[in-house]
C-alpha positions as YAML, in Angstrom:
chain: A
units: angstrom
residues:
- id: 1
  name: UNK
  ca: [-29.12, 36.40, 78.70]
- id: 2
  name: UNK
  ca: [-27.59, 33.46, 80.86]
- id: 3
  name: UNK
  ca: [-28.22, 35.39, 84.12]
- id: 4
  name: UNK
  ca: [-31.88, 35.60, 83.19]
- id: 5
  name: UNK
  ca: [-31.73, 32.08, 82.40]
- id: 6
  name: UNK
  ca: [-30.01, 30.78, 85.29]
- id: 7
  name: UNK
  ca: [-32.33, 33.07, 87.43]
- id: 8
  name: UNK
  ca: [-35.43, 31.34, 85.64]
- id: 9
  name: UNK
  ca: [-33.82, 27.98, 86.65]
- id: 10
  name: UNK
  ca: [-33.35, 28.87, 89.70]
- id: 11
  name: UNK
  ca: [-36.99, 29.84, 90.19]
- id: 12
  name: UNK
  ca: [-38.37, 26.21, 88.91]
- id: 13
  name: UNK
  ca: [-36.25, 24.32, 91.10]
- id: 14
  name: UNK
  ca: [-37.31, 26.54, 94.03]
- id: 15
  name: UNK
  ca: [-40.89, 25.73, 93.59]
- id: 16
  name: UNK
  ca: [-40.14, 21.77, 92.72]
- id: 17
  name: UNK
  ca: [-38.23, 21.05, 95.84]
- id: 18
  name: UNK
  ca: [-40.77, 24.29, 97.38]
- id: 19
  name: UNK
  ca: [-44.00, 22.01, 96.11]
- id: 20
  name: UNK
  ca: [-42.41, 18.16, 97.43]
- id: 21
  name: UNK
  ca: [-41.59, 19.55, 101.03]
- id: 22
  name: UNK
  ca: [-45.22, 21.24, 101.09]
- id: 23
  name: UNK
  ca: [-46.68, 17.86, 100.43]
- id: 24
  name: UNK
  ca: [-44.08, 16.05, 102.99]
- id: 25
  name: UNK
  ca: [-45.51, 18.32, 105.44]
- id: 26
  name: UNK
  ca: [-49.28, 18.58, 104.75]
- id: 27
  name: UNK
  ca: [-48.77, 14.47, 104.63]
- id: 28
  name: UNK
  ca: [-46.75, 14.97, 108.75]
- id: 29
  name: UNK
  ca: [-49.37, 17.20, 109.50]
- id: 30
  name: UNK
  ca: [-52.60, 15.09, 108.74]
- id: 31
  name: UNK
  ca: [-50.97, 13.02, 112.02]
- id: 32
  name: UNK
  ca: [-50.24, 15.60, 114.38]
- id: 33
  name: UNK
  ca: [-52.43, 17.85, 116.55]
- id: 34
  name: UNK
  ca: [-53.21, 21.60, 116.34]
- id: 35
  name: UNK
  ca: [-50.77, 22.24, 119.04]
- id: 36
  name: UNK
  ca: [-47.53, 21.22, 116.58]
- id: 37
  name: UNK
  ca: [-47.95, 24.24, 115.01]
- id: 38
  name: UNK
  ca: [-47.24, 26.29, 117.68]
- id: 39
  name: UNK
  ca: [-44.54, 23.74, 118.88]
- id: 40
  name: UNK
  ca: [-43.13, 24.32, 114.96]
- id: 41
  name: UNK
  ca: [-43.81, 27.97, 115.03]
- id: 42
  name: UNK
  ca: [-41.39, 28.60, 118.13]
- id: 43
  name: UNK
  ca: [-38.50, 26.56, 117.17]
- id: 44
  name: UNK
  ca: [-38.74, 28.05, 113.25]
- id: 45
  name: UNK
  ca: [-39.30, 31.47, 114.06]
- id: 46
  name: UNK
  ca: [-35.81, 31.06, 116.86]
- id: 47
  name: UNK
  ca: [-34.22, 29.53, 113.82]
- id: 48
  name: UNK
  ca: [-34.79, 32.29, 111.27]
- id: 49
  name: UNK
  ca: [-34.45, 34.74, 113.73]
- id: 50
  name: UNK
  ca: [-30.71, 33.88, 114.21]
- id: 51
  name: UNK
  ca: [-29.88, 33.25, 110.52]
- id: 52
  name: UNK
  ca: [-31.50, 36.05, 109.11]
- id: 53
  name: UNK
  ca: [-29.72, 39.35, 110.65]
- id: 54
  name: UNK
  ca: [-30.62, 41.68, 107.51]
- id: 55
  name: UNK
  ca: [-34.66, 41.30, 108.20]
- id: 56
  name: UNK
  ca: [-33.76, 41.14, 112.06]
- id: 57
  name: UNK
  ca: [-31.77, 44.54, 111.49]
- id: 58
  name: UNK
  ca: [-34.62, 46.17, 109.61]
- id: 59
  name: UNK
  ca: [-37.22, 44.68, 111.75]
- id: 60
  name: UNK
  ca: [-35.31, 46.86, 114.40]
- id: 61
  name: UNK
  ca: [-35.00, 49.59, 112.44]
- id: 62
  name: UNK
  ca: [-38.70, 50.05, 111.37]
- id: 63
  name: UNK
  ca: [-40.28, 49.18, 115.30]
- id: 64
  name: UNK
  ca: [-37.08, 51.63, 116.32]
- id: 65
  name: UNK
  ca: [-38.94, 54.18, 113.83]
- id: 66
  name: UNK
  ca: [-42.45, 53.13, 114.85]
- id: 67
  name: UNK
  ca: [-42.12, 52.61, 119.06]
- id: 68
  name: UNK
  ca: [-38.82, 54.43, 119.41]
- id: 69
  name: UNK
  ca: [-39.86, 57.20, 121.88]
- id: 70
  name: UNK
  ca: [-42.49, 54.36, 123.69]
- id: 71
  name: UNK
  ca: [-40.93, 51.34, 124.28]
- id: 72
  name: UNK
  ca: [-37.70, 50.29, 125.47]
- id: 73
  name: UNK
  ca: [-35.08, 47.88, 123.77]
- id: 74
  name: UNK
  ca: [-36.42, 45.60, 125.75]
- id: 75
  name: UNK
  ca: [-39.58, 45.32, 124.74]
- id: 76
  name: UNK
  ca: [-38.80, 46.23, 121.04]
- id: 77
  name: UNK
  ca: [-36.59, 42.81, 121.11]
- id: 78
  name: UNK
  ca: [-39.55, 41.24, 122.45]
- id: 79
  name: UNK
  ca: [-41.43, 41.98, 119.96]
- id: 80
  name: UNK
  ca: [-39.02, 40.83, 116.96]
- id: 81
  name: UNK
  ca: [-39.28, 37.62, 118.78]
- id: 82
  name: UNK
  ca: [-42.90, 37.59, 118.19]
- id: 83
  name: UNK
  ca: [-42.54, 38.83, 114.69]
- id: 84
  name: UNK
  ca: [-40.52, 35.89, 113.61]
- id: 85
  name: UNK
  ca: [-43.04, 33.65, 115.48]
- id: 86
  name: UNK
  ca: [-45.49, 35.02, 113.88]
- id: 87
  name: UNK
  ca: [-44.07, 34.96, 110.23]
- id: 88
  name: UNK
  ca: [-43.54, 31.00, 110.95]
- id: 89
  name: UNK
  ca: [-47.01, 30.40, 112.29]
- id: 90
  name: UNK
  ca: [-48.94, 32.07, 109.08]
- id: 91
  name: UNK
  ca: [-46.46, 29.52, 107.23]
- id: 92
  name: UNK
  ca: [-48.16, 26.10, 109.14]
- id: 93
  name: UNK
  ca: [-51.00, 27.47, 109.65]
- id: 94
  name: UNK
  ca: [-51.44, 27.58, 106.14]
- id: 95
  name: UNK
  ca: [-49.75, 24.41, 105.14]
- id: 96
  name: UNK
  ca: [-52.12, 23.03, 108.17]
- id: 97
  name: UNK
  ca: [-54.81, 24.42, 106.99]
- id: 98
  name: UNK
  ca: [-54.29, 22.09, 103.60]
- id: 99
  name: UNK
  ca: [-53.71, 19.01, 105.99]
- id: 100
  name: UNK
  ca: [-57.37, 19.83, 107.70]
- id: 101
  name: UNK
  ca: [-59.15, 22.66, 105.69]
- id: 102
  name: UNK
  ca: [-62.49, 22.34, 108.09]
- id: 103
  name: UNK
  ca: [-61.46, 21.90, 111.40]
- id: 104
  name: UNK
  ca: [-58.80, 25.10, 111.05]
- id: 105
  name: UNK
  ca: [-61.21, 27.26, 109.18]
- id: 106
  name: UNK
  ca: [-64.34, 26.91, 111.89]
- id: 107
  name: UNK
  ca: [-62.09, 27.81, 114.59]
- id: 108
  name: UNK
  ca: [-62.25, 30.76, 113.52]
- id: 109
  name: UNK
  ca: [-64.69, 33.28, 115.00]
- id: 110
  name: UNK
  ca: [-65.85, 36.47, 113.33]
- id: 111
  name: UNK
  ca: [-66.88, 38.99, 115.38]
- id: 112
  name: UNK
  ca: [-68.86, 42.24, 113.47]
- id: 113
  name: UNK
  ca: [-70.31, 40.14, 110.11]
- id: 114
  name: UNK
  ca: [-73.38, 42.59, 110.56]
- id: 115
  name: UNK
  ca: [-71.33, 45.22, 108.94]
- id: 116
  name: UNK
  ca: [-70.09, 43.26, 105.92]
- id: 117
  name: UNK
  ca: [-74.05, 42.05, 105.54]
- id: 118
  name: UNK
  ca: [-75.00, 45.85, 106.01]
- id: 119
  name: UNK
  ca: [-72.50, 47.11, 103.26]
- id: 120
  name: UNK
  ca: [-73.32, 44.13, 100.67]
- id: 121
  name: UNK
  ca: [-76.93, 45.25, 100.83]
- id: 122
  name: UNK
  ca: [-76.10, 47.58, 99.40]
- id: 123
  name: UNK
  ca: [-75.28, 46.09, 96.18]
- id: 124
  name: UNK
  ca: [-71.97, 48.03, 94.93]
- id: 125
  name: UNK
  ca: [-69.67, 44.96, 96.44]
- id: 126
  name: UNK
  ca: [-67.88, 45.62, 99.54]
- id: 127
  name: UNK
  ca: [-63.51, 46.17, 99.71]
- id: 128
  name: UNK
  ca: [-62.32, 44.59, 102.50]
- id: 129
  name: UNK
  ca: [-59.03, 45.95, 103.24]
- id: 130
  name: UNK
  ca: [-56.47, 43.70, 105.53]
- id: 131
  name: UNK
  ca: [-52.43, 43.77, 106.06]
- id: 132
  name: UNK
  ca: [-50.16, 41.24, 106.90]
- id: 133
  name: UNK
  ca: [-51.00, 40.38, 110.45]
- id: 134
  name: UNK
  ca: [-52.14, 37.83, 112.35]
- id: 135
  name: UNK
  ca: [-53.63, 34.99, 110.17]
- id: 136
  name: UNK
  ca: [-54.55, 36.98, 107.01]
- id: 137
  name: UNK
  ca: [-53.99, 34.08, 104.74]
- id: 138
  name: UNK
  ca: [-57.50, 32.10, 106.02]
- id: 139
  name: UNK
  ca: [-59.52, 35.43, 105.99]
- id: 140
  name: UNK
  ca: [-60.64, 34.51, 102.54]
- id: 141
  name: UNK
  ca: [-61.59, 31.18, 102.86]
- id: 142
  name: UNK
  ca: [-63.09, 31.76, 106.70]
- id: 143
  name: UNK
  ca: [-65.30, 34.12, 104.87]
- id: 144
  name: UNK
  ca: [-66.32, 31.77, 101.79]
- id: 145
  name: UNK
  ca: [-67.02, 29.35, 104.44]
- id: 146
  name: UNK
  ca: [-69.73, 31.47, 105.21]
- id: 147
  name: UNK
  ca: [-71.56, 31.59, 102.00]
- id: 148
  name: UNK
  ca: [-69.13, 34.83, 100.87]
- id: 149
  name: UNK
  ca: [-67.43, 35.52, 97.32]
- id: 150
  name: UNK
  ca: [-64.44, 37.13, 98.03]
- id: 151
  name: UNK
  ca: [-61.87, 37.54, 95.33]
- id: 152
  name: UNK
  ca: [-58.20, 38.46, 96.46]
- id: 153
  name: UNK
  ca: [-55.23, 39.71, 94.15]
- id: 154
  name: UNK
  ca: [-51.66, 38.70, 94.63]
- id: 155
  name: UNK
  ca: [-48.56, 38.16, 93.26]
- id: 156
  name: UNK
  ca: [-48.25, 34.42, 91.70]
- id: 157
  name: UNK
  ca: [-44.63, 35.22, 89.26]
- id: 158
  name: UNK
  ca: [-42.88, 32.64, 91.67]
- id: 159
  name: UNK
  ca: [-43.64, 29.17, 93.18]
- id: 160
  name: UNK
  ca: [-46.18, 28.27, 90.75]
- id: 161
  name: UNK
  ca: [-46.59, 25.26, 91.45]
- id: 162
  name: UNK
  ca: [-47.48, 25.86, 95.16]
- id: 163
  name: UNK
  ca: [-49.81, 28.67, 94.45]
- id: 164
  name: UNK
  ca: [-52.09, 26.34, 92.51]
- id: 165
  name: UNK
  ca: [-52.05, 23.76, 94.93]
- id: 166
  name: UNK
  ca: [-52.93, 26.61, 97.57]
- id: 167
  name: UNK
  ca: [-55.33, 28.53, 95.08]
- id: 168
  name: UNK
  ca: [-57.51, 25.10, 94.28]
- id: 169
  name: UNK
  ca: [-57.76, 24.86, 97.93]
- id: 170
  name: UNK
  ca: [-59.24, 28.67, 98.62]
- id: 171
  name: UNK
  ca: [-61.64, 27.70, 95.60]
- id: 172
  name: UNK
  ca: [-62.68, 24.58, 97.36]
- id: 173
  name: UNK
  ca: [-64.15, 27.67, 99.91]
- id: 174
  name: UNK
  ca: [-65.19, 30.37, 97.66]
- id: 175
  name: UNK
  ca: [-62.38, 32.51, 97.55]
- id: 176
  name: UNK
  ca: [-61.50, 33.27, 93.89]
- id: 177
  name: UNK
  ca: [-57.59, 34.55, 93.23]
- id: 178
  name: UNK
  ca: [-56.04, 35.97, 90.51]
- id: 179
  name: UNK
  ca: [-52.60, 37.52, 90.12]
- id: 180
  name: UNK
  ca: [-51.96, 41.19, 90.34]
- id: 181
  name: UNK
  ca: [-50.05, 41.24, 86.38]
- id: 182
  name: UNK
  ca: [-51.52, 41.93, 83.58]
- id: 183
  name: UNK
  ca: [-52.59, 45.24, 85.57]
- id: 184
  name: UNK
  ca: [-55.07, 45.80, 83.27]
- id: 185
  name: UNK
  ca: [-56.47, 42.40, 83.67]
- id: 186
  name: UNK
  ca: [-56.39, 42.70, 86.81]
- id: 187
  name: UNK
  ca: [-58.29, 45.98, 87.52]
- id: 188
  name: UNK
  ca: [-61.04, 44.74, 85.18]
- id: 189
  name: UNK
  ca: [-61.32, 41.44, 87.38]
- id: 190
  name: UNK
  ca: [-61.76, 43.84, 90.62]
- id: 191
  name: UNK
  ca: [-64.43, 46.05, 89.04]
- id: 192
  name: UNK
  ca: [-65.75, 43.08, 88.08]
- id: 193
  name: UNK
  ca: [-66.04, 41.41, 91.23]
- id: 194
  name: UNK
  ca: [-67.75, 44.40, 92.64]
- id: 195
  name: UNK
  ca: [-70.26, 44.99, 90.06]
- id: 196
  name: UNK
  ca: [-71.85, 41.32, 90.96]
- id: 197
  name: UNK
  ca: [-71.75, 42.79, 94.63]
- id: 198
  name: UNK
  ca: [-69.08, 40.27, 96.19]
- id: 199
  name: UNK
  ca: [-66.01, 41.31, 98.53]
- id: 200
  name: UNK
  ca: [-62.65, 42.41, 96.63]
- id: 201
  name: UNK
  ca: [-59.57, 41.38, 99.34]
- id: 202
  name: UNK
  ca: [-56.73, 44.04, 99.30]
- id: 203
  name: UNK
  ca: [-53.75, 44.00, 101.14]
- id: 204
  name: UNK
  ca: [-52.76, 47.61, 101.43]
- id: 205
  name: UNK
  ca: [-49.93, 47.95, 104.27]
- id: 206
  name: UNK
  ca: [-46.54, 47.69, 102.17]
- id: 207
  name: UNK
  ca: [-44.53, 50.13, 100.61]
- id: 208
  name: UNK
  ca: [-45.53, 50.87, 97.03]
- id: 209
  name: UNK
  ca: [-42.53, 52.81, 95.02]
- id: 210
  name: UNK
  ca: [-44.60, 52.64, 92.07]
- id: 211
  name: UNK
  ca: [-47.74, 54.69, 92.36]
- id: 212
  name: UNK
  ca: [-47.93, 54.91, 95.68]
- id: 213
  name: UNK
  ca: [-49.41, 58.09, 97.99]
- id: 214
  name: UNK
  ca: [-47.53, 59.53, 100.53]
- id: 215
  name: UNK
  ca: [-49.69, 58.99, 103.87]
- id: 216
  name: UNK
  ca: [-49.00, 58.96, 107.66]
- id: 217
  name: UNK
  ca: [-47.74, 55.51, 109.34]
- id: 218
  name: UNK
  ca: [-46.47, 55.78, 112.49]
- id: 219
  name: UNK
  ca: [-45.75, 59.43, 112.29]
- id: 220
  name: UNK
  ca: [-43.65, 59.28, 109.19]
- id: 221
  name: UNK
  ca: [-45.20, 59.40, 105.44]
- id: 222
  name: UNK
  ca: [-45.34, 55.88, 103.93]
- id: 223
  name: UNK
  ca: [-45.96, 55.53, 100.22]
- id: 224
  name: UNK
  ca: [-49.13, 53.45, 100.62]
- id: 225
  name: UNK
  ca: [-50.84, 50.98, 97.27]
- id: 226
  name: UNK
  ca: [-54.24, 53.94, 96.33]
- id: 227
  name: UNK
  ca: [-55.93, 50.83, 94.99]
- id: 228
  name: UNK
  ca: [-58.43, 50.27, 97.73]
- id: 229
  name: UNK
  ca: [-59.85, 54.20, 97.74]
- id: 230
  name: UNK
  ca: [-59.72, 54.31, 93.42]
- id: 231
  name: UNK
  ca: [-61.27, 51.06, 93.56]
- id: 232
  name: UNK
  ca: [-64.21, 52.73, 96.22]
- id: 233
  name: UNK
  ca: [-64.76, 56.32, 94.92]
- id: 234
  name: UNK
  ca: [-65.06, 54.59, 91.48]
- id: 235
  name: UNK
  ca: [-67.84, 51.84, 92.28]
- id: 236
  name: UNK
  ca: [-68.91, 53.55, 95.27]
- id: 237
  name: UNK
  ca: [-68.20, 50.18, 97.33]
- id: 238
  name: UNK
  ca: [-67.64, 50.96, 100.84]
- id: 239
  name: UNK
  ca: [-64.43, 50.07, 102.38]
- id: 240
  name: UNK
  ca: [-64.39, 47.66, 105.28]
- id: 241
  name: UNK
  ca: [-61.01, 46.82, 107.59]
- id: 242
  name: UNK
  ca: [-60.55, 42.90, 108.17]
- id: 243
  name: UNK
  ca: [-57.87, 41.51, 110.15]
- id: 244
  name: UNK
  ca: [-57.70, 38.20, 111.02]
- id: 245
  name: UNK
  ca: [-55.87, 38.38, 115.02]
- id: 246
  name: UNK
  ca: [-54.48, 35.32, 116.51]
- id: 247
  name: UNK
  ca: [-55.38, 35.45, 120.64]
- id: 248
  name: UNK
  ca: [-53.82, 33.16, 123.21]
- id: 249
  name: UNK
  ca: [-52.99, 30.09, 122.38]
- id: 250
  name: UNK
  ca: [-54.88, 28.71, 119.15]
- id: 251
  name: UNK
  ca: [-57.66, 31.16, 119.41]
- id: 252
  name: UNK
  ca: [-58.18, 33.16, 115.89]
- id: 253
  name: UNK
  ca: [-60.77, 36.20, 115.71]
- id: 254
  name: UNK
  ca: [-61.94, 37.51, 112.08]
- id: 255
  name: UNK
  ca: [-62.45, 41.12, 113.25]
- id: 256
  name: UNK
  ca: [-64.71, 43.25, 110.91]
- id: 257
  name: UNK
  ca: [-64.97, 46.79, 111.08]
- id: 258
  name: UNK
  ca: [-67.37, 49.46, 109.84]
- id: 259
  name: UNK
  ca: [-67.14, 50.95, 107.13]
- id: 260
  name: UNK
  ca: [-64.74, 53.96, 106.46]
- id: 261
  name: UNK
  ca: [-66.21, 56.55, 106.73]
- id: 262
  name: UNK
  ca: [-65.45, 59.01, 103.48]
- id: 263
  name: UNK
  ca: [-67.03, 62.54, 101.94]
- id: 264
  name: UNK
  ca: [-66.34, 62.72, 97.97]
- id: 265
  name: UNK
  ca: [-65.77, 66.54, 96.91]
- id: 266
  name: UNK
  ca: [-64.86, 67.65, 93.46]
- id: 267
  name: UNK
  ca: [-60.99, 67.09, 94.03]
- id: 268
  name: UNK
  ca: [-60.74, 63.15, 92.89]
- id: 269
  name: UNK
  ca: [-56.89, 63.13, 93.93]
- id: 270
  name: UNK
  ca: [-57.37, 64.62, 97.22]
- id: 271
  name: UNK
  ca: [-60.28, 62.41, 97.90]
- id: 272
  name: UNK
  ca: [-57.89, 59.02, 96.92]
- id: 273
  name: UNK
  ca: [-55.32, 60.63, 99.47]
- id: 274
  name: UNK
  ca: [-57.91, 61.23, 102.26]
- id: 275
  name: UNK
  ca: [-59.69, 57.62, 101.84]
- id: 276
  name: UNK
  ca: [-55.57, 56.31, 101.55]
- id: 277
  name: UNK
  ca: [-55.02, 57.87, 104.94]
- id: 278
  name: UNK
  ca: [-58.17, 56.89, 106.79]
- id: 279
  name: UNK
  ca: [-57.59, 53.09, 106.03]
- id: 280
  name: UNK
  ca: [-53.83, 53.69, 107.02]
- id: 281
  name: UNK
  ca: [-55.16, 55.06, 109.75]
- id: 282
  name: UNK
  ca: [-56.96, 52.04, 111.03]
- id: 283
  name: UNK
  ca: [-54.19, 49.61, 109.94]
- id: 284
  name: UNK
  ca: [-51.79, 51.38, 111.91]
- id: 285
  name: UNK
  ca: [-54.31, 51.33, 115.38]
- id: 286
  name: UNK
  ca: [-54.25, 47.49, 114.40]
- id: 287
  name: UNK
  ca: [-50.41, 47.00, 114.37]
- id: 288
  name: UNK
  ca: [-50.29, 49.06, 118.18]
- id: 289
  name: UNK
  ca: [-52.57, 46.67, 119.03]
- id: 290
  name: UNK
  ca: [-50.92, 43.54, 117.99]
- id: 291
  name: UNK
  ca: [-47.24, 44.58, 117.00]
- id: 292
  name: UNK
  ca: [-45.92, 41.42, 117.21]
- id: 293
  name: UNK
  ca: [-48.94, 40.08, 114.83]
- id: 294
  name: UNK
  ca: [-47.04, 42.54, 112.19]
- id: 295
  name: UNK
  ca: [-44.28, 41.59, 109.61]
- id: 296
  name: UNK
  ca: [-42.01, 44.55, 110.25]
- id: 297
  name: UNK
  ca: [-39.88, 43.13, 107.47]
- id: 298
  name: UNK
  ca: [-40.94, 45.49, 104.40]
- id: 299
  name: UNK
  ca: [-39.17, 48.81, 104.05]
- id: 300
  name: UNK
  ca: [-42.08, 50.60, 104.89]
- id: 301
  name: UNK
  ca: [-40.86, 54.32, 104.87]
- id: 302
  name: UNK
  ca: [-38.46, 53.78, 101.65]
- id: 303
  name: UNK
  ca: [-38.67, 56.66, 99.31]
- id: 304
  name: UNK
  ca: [-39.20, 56.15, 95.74]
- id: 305
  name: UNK
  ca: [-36.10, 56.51, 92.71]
- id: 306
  name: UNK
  ca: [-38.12, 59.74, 91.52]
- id: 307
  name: UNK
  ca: [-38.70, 60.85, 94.78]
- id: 308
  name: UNK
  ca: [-34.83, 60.80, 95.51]
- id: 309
  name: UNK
  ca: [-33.87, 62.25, 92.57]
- id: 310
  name: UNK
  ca: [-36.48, 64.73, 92.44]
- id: 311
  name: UNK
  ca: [-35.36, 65.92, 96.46]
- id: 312
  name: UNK
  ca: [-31.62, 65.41, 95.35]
- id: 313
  name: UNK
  ca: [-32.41, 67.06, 92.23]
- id: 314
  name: UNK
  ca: [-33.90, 70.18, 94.16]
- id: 315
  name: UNK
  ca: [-31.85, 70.83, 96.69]
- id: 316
  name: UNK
  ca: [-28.88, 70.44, 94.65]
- id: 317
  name: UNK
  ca: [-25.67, 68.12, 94.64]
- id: 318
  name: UNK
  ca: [-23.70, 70.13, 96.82]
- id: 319
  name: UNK
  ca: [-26.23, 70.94, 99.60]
- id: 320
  name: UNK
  ca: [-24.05, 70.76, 102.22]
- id: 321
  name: UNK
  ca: [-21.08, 72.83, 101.02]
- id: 322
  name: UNK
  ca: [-21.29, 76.77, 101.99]
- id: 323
  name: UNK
  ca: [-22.88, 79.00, 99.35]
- id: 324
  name: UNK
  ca: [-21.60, 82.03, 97.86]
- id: 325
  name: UNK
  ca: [-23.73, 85.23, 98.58]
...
């Protein structure tokens, strides 16, 4: 009882002191140029990557897993450099985004919007699928600057007060969020969404333990959120990649693909699995792309408990010691 409560307290003094630096900084940022964020993003992302040797460990142990017979240490350290950069720059460019909503947003270009026209047309809604890369926190609101409803799910349990400050802002743009719990709330709200034909925002590149299906990443199976392809063989909305990829410099490019391509048969779960593995697919060609763009922070390729305990279960507890014949 007094752990939960001191973990609750600890929680709501997070997001006060979390919502009074956001507003010191949207207040420094209103005075200073585009440029500081990159100036910000460098020394930040050098910062954290010094202090924070766990996520720099497993950062090196997933791009190890990913790039390990293609690259060299070299060039896998180089890219845990970016990765921190990276992590620091969706941070201001978000809380800069606040300080100048327009100006960031219309930098922005968007290159293949004819696809996302041609799917809405036809009427079932459209599921844009992105990961966290590049600048997916403005693909929403780039897109509702463009006359687009696009609804987005994620997780609001902490920093309250900050989400609503940054949630009233996507609104401002057309972007409507809600939070991924109730899940039954929140599956109505996406079939919803796609019944009055707008664009349902999933981000489907993290591990899922719960309910997640085993697909290919990188070679290795990844237990991968099925939400995107149960969301599309139920509606019959097509399933468009979005990434949001940050060039040289302060160039951003909202890069739309076509639409996956998918053939329903009378196997539901194998179709969810194949549709799960196409989009996968595409994320991963995205992250080879742009590694550095990536957060390589999640434990991508952790099993599940019941997977464990299943394997454990079925090979036995003494695997390794010889058998009697």
């Amino acid at each position: 009882m007094q752990k939960t409560f001191l973990k609750k307290w600890k929680y709501r003094a997070g997001d006060f002191f979390a919502d009074i630096l956001l507003t010191l900084t949207i207040t420094l940022f209103r005075r200073l140029t585009p440029q500081s964020k990159v100036v910000a993003s460098k020394i930040m992302g050098r910062i954290a990557s010094s202090l924070s040797k766990k996520y720099k460990d497993r950062a090196l142990s997933n791009l190890s897993i990913a790039f390990g017979e293609e690259k060299d240490d070299e060039e896998i350290q180089r890219i845990i450099k970016d990765v921190f950069y990276h992590l620091a720059m969706t941070g201001f460019e978000t809380i800069y985004g606040m300080a100048h909503p327009w100006e960031s947003l219309q930098s922005i270009k968007i290159e293949g919007k004819e696809h996302l026209d041609a799917a809405l047309s036809r009427g079932n809604g459209v599921i844009a699928v992105g990961a966290h890369l590049g600048s997916f926190t403005l693909l929403g609101p780039r897109l509702g600057m463009e006359g687009y409803k696009v609804n987005i799910i994620i997780d609001m349990v902490t920093f309250p007060k900050v989400w609503n400050r940054i949630n009233q802002l996507e609104r401002e743009f057309g972007e409507t969020p809600f939070p991924s719990t109730p899940v039954s709330s929140s599956i109505r709200k996406s079939l919803s969404c796609l019944r009055r034909n707008e664009v349902l925002y999933i981000i489907a590149d993290q591990q899922q333990r719960r309910g997640g299906i085993a697909v290919p990443f990188f070679g290795r199976m990844a237990y991968t959120p099925p939400g995107p392809a149960i969301f599309s063989l139920k509606t019959g909305a097509p399933v468009l990649p979005m990434f949001v990829l940050r060039e040289s410099g302060l160039g951003r490019t909202l890069v739309i693909g076509k639409p996956i391509d998918m053939e329903r048969t009378f196997d539901e779960r194998k179709d969810i699995e194949t549709l799960t593995a196409k989009l996968t697919n595409v994320i991963e060609d995205t992250v080879r792309h742009y590694p550095g763009q990536w957060a390589w922070l999640n434990r991508r390729w952790k099993m599940p408990r019941h997977e464990r305990f299943e394997k454990t279960h079925k090979e036995g507890p003494n695997k390794n010691l010889p058998q009697t014949p």
